[in-house]
N, C-alpha and C positions, 0 to 999 in steps of 0.2 A: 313296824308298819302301822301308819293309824288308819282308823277309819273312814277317813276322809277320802284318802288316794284309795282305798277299798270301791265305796260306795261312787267315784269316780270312774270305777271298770278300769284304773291307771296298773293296777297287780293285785294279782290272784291272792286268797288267805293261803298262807299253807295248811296244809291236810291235817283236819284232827284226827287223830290217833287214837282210834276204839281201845276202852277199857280194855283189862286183861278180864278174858271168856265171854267177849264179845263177839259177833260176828256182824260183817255189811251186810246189810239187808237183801243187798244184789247180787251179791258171793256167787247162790246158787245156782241163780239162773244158767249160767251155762250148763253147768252138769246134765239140770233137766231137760235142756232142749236140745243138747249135742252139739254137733258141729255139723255145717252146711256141706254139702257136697260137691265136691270141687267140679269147676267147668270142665266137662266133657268136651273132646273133638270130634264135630262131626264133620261128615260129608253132606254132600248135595243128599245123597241115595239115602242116606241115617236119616235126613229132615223128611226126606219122604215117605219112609218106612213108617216113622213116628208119626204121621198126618192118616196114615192109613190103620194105622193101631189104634189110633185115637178115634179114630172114626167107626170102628167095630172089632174089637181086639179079641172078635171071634174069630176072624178072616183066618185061613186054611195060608201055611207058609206055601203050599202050591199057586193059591190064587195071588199069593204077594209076588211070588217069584215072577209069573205071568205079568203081571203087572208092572213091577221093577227091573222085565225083561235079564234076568237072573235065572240061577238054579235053587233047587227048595234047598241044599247045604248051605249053599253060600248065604239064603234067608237065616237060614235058623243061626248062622253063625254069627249074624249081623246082630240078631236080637240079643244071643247072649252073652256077647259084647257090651250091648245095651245093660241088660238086665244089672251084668258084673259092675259096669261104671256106675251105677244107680240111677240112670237117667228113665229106666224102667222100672219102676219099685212096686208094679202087682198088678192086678188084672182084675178088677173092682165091676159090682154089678151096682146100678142105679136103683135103690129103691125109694119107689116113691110114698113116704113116710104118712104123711095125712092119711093115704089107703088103710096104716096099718093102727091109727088112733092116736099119731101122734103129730097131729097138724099146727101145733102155736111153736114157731120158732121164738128164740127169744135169745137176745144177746145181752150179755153179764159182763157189766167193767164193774171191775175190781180194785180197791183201794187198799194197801197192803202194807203193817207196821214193821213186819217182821220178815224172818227170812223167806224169800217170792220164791227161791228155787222150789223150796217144799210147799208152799201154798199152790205153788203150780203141777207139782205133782197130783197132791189130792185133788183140787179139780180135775187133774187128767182122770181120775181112776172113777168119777162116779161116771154112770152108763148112761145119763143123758146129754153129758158132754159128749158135743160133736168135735170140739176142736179148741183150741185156745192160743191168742197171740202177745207175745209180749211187747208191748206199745208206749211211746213216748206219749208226753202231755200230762192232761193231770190224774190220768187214772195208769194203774199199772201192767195191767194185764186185762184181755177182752176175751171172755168165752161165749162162745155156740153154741146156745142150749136145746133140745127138743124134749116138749112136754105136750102131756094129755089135752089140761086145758086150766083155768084159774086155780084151780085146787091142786095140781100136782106142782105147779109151779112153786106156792104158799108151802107146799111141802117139801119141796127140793130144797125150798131159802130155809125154811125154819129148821129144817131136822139134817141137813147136810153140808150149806153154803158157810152159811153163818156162824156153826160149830166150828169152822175150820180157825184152828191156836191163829192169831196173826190177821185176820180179814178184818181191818177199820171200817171197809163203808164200802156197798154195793150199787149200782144203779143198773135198773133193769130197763130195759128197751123193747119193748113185745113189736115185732114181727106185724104188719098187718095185711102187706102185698108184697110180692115180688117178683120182676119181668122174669118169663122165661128162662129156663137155663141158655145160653148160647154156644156154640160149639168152637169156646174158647181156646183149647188145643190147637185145633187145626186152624184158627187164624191167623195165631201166633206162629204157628208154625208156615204158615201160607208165608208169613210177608221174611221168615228166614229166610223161605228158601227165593221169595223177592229178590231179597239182599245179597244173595249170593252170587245172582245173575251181570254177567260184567254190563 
């Protein structure tokens, strides 16, 4: 096949074939981020359950049942129904981080020579990572970071980020406003249970 019809987009190169004790640098990603959890079936009454949990998933299965004009068995059995399919995966308190001295959000794309599955592990495991995505374009992976302020930062890249075997090239993104949280749950779920309606 020459180069010509290559550089034409007319047919693909065939696949080179990693050295022996090689591995694809993308290999691991799946391992570390699992597998997605399959589409659950819900009902009308599941969307609205989930709109009301979302909205205070203190709420007493008595006042749900009231509510979803049900009984509190058939509430709780509806939830952990939820819970078992994963469309419920925990019951999380909001805390508001700046309160507690850690107000500079900052988001880390990540440039990655070597294997991402493990690179993305250890970013998982330090404790100011919030969260990390693995993303198309020219960077490989996007973490969520929360830090004290310019010096913990300098010290999370220098003495943690950077050490990681495998990390080409970083670029950091500091945080300097962000709208309101919005009670994106329950909109999303508002315009399901929309769609549901004949």
């Amino acid at each position: 096949m020459s180069d010509d019809k290559i550089r034409r987009g007319k047919t693909s190169p065939p696949p080179t074939p990693l050295s022996p004790g090689a591995s694809a640098p993308l290999a691991g990603i799946a391992e570390a981020v699992g597998q997605p959890t399959p589409r659950a079936r819900l009902d009308p009454i599941d969307v609205r359950l989930l709109g009301l949990l979302a909205a205070d998933a203190r709420v007493s299965q008595r006042a749900l049942a009231r509510e979803l004009h049900m009984s509190p068995p058939a509430i709780g059995e509806r939830i952990a129904r939820l819970e078992r399919a994963g469309v419920i995966r925990g019951y999380t308190v909001d805390i508001d981080w700046t309160a507690l001295g850690y107000g500079t959000r900052v988001y880390l794309a990540v440039t990655a020579n070597t294997d991402r599955g493990r690179i993305l592990s250890a970013l998982h495991a330090i404790p100011e990572v919030e969260g990390i995505a693995v993303v198309t374009g020219s960077m490989d992976l996007l973490a969520r970071v929360r830090v004290r302020d310019h010096e913990h930062l300098r010290q999370l890249l220098f003495e943690r980020v950077w050490t990681i075997d495998g990390v080409e090239r970083t670029e950091t993104y500091l945080c300097l406003a962000e709208m309101p949280a919005k009670d994106f749950a329950g909109e999303l779920l508002a315009t399901m249970i929309d769609e549901e309606q004949p």
